[in-house]
C-alpha positions, 0 to 999 in steps of 0.5 A: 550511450549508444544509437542503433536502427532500434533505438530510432525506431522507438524513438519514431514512436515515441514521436507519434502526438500524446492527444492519440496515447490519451485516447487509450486512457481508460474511462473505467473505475479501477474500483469495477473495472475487468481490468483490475479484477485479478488485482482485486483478488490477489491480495498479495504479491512479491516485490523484488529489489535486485541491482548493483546494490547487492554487490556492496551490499550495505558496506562501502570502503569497509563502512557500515553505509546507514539506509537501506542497500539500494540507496547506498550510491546516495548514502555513501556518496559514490561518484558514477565513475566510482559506482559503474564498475560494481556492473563487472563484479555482478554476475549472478550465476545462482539466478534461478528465475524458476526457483523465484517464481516457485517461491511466489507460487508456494508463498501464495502470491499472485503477482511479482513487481521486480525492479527494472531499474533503480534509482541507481540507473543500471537496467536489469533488462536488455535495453537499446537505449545504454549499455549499462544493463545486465546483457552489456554491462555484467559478465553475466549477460544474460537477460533475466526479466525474460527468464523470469517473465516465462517462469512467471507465466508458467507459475500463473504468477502476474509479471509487473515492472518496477521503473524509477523516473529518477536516475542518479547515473543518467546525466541529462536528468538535471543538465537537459532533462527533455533528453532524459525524459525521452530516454525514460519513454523509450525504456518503459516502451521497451519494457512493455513491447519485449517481455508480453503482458505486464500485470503493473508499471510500478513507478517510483522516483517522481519526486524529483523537481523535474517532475510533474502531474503532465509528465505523468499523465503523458508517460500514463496514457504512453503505457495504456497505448501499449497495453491498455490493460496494465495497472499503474501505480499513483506514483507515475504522477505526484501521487493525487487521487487521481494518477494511476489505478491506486495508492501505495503507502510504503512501510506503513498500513492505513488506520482503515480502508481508503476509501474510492482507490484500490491500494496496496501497502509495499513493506521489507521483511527485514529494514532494507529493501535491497540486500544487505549483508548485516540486515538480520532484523527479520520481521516474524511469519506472526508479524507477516501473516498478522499484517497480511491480514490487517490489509485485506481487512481494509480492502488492501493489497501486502507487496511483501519485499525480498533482496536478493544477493548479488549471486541471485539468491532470496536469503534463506530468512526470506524463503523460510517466512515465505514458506510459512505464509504459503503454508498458512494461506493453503488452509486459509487462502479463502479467508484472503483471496478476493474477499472485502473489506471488514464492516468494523473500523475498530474490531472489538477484539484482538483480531480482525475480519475479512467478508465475501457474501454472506460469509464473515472470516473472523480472524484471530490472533493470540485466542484462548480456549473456552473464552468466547469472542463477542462479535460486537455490534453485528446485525444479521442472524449468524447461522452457522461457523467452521474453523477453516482448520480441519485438523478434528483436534479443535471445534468453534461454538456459535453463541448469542448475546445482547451485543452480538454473536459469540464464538468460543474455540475448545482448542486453538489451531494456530495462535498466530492466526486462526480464522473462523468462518460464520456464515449469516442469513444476509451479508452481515452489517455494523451497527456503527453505534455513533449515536448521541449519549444520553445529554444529547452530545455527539462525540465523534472518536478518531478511531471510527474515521474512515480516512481518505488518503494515503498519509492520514492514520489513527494512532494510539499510545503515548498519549495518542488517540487520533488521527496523525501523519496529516502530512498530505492536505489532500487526505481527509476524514469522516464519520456517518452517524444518526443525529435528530433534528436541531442545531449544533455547535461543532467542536474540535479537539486537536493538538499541532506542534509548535512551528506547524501551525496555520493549516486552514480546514473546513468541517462540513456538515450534510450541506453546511461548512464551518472553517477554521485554522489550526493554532499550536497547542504546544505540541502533538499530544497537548490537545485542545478543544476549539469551538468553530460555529454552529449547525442546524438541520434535519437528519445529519448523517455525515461529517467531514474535515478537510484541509484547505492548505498545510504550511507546516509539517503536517494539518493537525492531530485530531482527537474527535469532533463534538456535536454538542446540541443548544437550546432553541 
């Protein structure tokens, strides 16, 4: 650790009182603000893991380390003496930060978020607060965040920080950590003062027990003081609803849209995200674009990950999937960018759909020729449709029936994904069709929720037709329908493994709430149905369960919620 005139400086300003920071903390809704709107429309961008890590890449002392690259110091046990000098063998001569920012560009992203620094604690930038960063620290020394921050800007591509709270080489973060966490404000400082407008702060490491929602407030309003228009990640804080602009489930896609936040899903091409070697379990350009547009169906945003060597190179399996998806989205680009979410919770065929206006993008996967595609449940008169491939070799036919507008292609453009463009008189709606049967019974399915959360999502196979991984108490589900006036008795049909149950939850009812608490069923698919008490009222539309507390691994598998109605 090294002091200079620059390090006081900063740190002089880093004194000034958090009460003036906090008044730099927007009032606007992320959801509408100007602020976020290039978020809103970019749908997709690049995550890059870059550090020491891709020097070992994976192997440590001629060993196989399990887990992902960037984690190799945590998973092989490496010493910090042992670790630092993996900062003299980096020396990416092949780093091309106009190459990277071309492959973003051509891919058809439009933003980078780039680690600045991992948990690993080496800083891929020039910082005043240690010597252990590229400039001082490699036989490169060169500062590759400047470089790629004016490629970037000349790609048209938004520039974004990833920066880990937690820092395994730092050794005040467990001795004396208000030490650490003023070395922290000084590098995110850094980070937003030297390298011009930054499009996110992507935070990560806020797990650790130092941690909490004050400090993330504190580091939150520090970078709205610097640059009150950057977007922060719900990971600055312990990831509520209300840290940061959005969430950001990991490896992973919501069942359906999360509902009052902007997200994003972060996800590898291959099982790592930082570069190792023997990692050839490629995801497929199908598997990409499918997932591509699985999120922009749900109103989310796909931060695809590359890991680049320790020369500097994204691997050649990277630039190839990359390539493909640019190559599908200059065709396809108006079906993603800037569109909403798809008025379906559940689409009635292998596909999905995107909206913008009064144009629904059909998205299909594996379609057949000259087998229609019943767009069931849509209300609205459908006018016209276009393939969005305008090869001549392959035309779309409008149809009606009694469920709904049909489409049949006479020939199929990409059977990976082909989008269909149809256009409605007035912005097309669903026609949910939650409704009573015919005995009068309101069955509510796991798979028409519209969950809130970022852990909460709909399963299926093996048994599994609801809603799992609650292993948030914060998360939530609820449905709309239509229901006639009368009381009702509620049901809920849940399973919870043994050693997991206990969780307290309220079901509530329009203006009415009935509770209960989740009992073992013996395990996640053994499902049973309980009955919690009755309702009555006029005119129910909405219900929801929530959870009041979870002390177990997770509230509950939920099957579905019966309204089941009683005689006067």
């Amino acid at each position: 650790m090294r002091m200079t005139n620059q390090s006081l400086k900063m740190l002089a300003l880093l004194a000034v009182p958090f009460a003036l920071a906090l008044q730099a903390a927007p009032s606007d809704d992320p959801l509408s603000s100007p602020r976020t709107e290039w978020f809103r429309e970019a749908r997709f961008g690049m995550f890059v893991h870059w550090g020491l890590y891709a020097v070992p890449a994976g192997v440590w002392q001629g060993k196989d380390v399990p887990g992902c690259g960037e984690w190799i110091m945590n998973g092989a046990h490496i010493p910090v003496a042992e670790y630092e000098p993996l900062a003299k063998q980096f020396n990416p001569v092949r780093f091309d930060a106009d190459a990277w920012a071309k492959a973003a560009k051509d891919a058809g992203m439009r933003y980078l978020v780039i680690t600045s620094k991992h948990h690993d604690g080496f800083c891929l930038f020039n910082s005043a607060a240690t010597d252990y960063d590229i400039v001082d620290a490699t036989p490169y020394g060169r500062d590759v965040m400047k470089d790629l921050s004016r490629a970037c800007a000349e790609q048209g591509i938004r520039f974004c920080f990833y920066h880990s709270i937690m820092d395994w080489h730092h050794p005040e973060q467990n001795r004396n950590f208000p030490v650490y966490y003023d070395y922290l404000k000084q590098q995110v400082t850094e980070l937003l003062t030297n390298y011009g407008p930054i499009g996110i702060m992507w935070f990560d490491g806020e797990w650790i027990k130092q941690w909490d929602r004050t400090k993330g407030q504190e580091l939150e309003a520090l970078c709205r003081s610097l640059q009150p228009a950057v977007i922060i990640n719900n990971r600055v804080g312990k990831r509520t609803r209300e840290d940061g602009d959005y969430e950001t489930p990991e490896q992973t896609i919501p069942a359906g849209k999360i509902q009052g936040r902007l997200w994003e899903t972060c996800m590898t091409m291959n099982d790592t995200w930082g570069y190792k070697t023997k990692d050839q379990h490629w995801k497929s350009t199908t598997d990409c674009l499918r997932k591509l547009v699985d999120i922009a169906a749900k109103g989310g945003n796909f931060l695809l990950n590359v890991g680049p060597t320790a020369a500097g190179e994204i691997p050649e399996a990277s630039l190839v999937r990359l390539q493909e998806m640019g190559e599908w989205l200059r065709v396809n680009g108006e079906a993603i960018y800037g569109t909403e979410a798809s008025p379906y919770l559940r689409h009635p065929f292998p596909g999905r759909c995107t909206s913008k206006g009064s144009t629904l993008y059909v998205h299909l996967f594996d379609a057949k020729p000259n087998e229609p595609v019943v767009l069931a449940g849509l209300v609205g008169e459908a006018r016209s449709a276009r393939l969005l491939v305008g090869d001549g070799l392959a035309e779309v036919r409008l149809g009606q029936t009694a469920d709904g507008p049909s489409l049949t292609l006479t020939a199929v453009p990409d059977p990976r994904v082909t989008v269909v463009a149809v256009t409605f008189a007035t912005p097309p709606s669903l026609d949910s069709g939650l409704r009573p049967g015919a005995d009068g019974v309101l069955v509510l399915p796991a798979r028409a929720a519209i969950v809130h959360g970022s852990r909460l999502a709909y399963e299926e196979g093996n048994g599994k037709d609801n809603l799992g991984f609650w292993t948030d108490a914060t998360d939530w589900a609820e449905w709309d329908f239509s229901l006639p006036a009368g009381e009702y008795e509620v049901i809920l049909d849940y399973a919870c493994e043994a050693g997991s149950g206990g969780s307290q939850y309220v079901v509530e009812v329009g203006d009415q709430r009935v509770q209960g608490t989740v009992a073992s069923t013996g395990g996640w698919t053994a499902f049973r149905r309980v009955a919690l008490g009755r309702v009555r009222g006029a005119d129910l539309r909405r219900l929801a369960v929530r959870a009041l507390g979870k002390p177990g691994l997770a509230v509950m598998n939920l099957r579905s919620v019966s309204l089941i109605p009683k005689a006067e």
